[in-house]
N, C-alpha and C positions, 0 to 999 in steps of 0.2 A: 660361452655367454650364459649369462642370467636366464632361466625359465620365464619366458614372459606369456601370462597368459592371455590365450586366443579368444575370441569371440567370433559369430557366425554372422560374415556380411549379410546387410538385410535385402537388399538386391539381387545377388550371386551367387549367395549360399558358401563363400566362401572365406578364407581367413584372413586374418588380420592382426596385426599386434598393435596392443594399445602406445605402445614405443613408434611403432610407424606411424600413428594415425599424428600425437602428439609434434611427430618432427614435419611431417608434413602441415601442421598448422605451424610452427614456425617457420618452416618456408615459405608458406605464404606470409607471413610479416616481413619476413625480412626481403625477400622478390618482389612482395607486390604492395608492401605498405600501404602506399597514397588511396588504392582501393579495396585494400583485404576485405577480407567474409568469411568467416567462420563455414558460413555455408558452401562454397566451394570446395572446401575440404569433406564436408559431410556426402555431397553431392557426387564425389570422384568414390570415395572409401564406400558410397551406397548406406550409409549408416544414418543415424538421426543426429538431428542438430545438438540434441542434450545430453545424447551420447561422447561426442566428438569434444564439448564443451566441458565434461564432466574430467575426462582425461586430460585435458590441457591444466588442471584446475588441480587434479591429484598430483599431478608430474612436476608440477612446477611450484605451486601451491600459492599463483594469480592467474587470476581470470584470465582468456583470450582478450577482453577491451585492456586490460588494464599493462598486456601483454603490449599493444600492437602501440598502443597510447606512450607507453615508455619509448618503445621503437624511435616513434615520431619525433617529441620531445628531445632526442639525443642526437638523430641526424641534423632536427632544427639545429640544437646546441651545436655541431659540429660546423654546420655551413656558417653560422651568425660567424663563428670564431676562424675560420680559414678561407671564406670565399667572398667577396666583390657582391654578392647579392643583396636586393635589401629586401626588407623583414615580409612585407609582401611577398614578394618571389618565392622568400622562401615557406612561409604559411601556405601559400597556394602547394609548392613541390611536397611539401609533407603529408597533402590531403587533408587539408582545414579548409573549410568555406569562409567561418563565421571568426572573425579577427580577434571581437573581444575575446572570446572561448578561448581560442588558443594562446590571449595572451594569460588568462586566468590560471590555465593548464601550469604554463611554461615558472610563470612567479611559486605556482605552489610546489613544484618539485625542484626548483635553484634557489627561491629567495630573491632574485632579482627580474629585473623586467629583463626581455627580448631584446629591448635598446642599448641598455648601458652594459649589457654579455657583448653586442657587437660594435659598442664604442668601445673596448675595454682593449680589444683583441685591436695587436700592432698590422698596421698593413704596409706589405711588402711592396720597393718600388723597384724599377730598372726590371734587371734579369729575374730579379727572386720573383716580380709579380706574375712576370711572363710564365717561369715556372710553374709559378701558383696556380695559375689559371688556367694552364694545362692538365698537369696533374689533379687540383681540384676538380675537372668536368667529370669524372665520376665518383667523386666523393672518397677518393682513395683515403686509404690510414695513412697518415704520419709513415710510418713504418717504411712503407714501397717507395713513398718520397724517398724519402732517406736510400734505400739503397738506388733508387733511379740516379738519383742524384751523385751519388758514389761510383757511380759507372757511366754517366757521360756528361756530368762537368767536374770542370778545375778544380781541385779543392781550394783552393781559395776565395771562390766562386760559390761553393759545393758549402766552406759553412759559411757565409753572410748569409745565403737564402735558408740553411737550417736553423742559424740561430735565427733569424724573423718568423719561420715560420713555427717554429716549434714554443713561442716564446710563453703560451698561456698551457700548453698541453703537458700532463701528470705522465711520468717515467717512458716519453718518450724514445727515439731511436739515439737520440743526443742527450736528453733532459733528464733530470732526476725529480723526485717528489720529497715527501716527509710526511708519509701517514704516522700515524701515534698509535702504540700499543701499549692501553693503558698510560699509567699519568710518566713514563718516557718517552722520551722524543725518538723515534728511528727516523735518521735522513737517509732515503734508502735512493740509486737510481741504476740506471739500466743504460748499459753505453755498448758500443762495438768494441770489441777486441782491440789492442794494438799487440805488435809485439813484443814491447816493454814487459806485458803481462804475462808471457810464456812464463818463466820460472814460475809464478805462483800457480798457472794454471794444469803446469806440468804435474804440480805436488798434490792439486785437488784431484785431477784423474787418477794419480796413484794412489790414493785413499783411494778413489770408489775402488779402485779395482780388488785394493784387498777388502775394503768391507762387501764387495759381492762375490767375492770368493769364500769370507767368512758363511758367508750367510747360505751358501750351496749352489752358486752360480759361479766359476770359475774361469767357466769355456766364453760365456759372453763378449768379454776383452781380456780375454786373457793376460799377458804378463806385458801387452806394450800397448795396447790399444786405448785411446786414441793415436797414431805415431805421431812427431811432433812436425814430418811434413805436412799431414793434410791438416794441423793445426794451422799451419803458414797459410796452407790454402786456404783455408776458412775465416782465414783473418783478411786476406790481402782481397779474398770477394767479398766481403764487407758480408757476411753471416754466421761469424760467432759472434756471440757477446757477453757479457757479463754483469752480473750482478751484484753491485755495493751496497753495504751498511753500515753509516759511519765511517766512511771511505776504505772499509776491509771488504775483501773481495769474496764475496759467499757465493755464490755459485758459476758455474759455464754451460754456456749450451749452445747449439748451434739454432737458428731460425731459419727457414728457408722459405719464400715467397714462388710457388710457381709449383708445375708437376714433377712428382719424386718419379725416376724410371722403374725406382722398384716396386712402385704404386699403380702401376698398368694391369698387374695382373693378382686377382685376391681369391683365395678359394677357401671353401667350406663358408662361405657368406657373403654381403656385399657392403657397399659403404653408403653409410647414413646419405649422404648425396654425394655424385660423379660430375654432376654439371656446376657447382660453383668453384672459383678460384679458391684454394687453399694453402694454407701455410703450414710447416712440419718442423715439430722440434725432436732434435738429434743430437743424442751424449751429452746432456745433462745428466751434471755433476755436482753436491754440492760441498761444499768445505766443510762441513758436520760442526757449525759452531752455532747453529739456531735452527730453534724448529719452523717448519710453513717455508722453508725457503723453495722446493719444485710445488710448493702450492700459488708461491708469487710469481714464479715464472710463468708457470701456467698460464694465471692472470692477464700477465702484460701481453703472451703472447694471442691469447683471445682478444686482445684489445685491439689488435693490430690485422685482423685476420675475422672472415667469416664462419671459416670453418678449418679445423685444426688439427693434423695426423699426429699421429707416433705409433712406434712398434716398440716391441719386448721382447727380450729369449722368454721361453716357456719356463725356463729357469727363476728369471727376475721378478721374485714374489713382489717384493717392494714396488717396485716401479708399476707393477698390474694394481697394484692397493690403490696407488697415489692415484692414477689415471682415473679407476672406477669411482673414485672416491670425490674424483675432482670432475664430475658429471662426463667422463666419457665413456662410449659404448665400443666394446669387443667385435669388432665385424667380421673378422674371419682373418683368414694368415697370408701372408705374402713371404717373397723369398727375396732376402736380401742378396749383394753380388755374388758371391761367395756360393751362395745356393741352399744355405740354412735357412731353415723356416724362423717366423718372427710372428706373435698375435699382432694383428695390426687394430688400432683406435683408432676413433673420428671421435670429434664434438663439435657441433654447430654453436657459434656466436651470437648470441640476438644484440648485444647491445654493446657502445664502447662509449661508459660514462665520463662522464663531465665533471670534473673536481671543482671547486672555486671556496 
C-alpha cells in the first residue's frame, strides 16, 4: 500500500491516516446523511474540525457540504423514481427542513423539478408493486432487486416487475444506456449472462489468459481458468454478467452481492469498512477491443453497491493499476480456496447517479 502520511492525534497523541480520517467522513454521509457533522468525525479521530475538513477537500477535491448535499440529492432522486412516497416524505427522509431549498438544490443539479422526476418515473401494480415496496424499504439498488427477484419469483413474473421497475434507471441489472464519447454514439448496456453467451465468453477468457501470461503472470489462471462449469454456475445464479457496445460483447465478470468466505479473514491490514453490505467483482475479463472497458465495469458496479472488493495475484500488475487507479485502496491480503495469497481492495460508494 501507498505511504500515507501520519499525523499526531490531538487528544491521544496518537496516529492517524489522512485516508482513514477522509473514509470515515464518508461514512458518515453515507450511514448517517439525514444528520451528518463533519464534527463527529473530528470528535472520534480527537483532531480539529479544519483539519478533518481539509482532507476531505484534498482527497476528493469537494468540500464535506457539497459531499453530503450530492448524497442527499441522489437518494432524493432514487426514491422520487422507485418508491410510493411523496416529495414531502421524502425531503423530510433526506434531512431537508425547508422545502423551497431543497427544491432549489434538486432543479440546479438535474434541471428539472422534484415533481415531474417522480411523474415521469412508471409505477408498478399487482405483484411488481408489492415487490417494490418491499425491496424499496431500504432503498436497495436495482441490482439486489434484480437478483432477489432471480431467485424467488417466476420468471415471468421476475421480468414484468424488472422491466417496470428498471424502466428510467441507466445500465441497470436488465437495462442498457447510450453515454456519448465524443461526437459518436456508444449504446453500451450491462445484462446477466445467458448461456447462449458461453462461446463468446469462452474466447474473452482465453485472451485474458494469454495476455496475462504475456505480461508475467501465468500461474493466476493458468491454462483453463475460468472452467466453463462454474461459468454455468455463475450464470444459472444470476451473477455473471456482461458488457455490450453496440451489441458486441466487451467485457465479463462476475458481481456478487453478499459476504465473500474468503473475505473473513485478511492480514498485513484491514478493510476500509467490515460492517456495511458489500459487493465483489471476480474474473473480469475484457475482449481487448476498446479502451475504459474494467473502468466501466467498475462504474456500474459501484452503482449498485456501497462498498466494493476485489483481489489480484501479486503477479497481476495491470489489474492492481486499474483498481488504484479507479479510487481503490490495497488493505492487506487474503487467501483465496486453494490457499494462495491475493492483495485484496475495497472502495467505498458515495453516490449512485441519476441520468435523465
Amino acid at each position: 500500500m501507498a505511504n500515507i502520511e501520519k499525523f499526531p492525534l490531538e487528544a491521544r497523541g496518537e496516529t492517524v491516516s489522512r485516508e482513514a480520517l477522509v473514509q470515515a467522513a464518508l461514512h458518515e454521509i453515507t450511514q448517517n446523511y439525514r444528520e451528518a457533522s463533519l464534527s463527529n468525525v473530528a470528535r472520534s479521530y480527537g483532531v480539529s474540525l479544519a483539519y478533518v475538513s481539509e482532507c476531505v477537500r484534498a482527497q476528493t477535491g469537494k468540500t464535506y457540504k457539497e459531499l453530503l448535499q450530492k448524497h442527499r440529492m441522489e437518494t432524493a432522486a432514487r426514491l422520487l423514481r422507485r418508491s410510493d412516497w411523496n416529495i414531502q416524505q421524502i425531503i423530510t427522509y433526506v434531512g431537508y427542513e425547508n422545502t423551497s431549498y431543497f427544491y432549489r438544490l434538486f432543479h440546479e443539479r438535474y434541471g428539472v423539478s422534484p415533481g415531474s422526476t417522480a411523474a415521469a418515473a412508471p409505477r408498478a401494480s399487482g405483484p411488481a408493486r408489492e415487490y417494490a415496496r418491499l425491496l424499496l424499504k431500504d432503498v436497495l439498488p436495482l441490482c439486489a432487486v434484480h437478483l432477489f427477484l432471480c431467485r424467488e419469483v417466476p420468471v415471468p413474473q421476475n421480468l414484468e416487475i424488472m422491466g417496470r421497475l428498471c424502466y428510467y434507471d441507466r445500465n441497470d441489472a436488465v437495462c442498457g444506456g447510450a453515454p456519448r464519447h465524443g461526437k459518436r454514439r456508444w449504446n453500451c448496456m450491462f445484462r446477466g449472462a445467458t448461456r447462449s453467451d458461453l462461446p463468446e465468453i469462452l474466447k474473452i477468457y482465453a485472451r485474458a489468459r494469454e495476455t496475462m501470461a504475456a505480461a508475467g503472470n501465468p500461474a493466476q489462471w493458468g491454462t483453463s481458468f475460468p472452467p466453463e462449469e462454474l461459468l454455468k454456475e455463475d450464470i444459472d445464479s444470476n451473477r455473471l454478467f456482461v458488457y455490450l457496445v453496440n451489441g458486441e460483447l466487451e467485457a465479463v465478470f462476475a458481481f456478487i452481492l453478499g459476504p465473500d468466505p474468503t473475505y473473513a479473514v485478511i492480514e498485513d491490514g484491514q478493510w476500509l469498512n467490515d460492517t456495511l453490505p458489500y459487493g465483489t467483482i471476480h474474473r473480469l475479463a475484457s475482449a481487448g477491443k476498446r479502451k475504459g472497458v474494467a473502468t466501466d465495469v467498475i462504474t456500474w458496479c459501484l452503482e449498485h453497491c456501497e462498498s466494493l472488493r476485489a483481489d489480484t495475484h501479486a503477479d497481476n500488475k495491470a489489474m492492481q493499476h486499474i483498481l488504484e487507479e479507479t479510487g481503490f485502496t490495497r488493505c492487506g491480503v487474503i487467501h483465496v480456496a486453494d490457499g494462495s495469497p491475493r492483495f485484496a481492495y475495497q472502495r467505498m460508494s458515495l453516490t449512485m447517479p441519476l441520468e435523465h
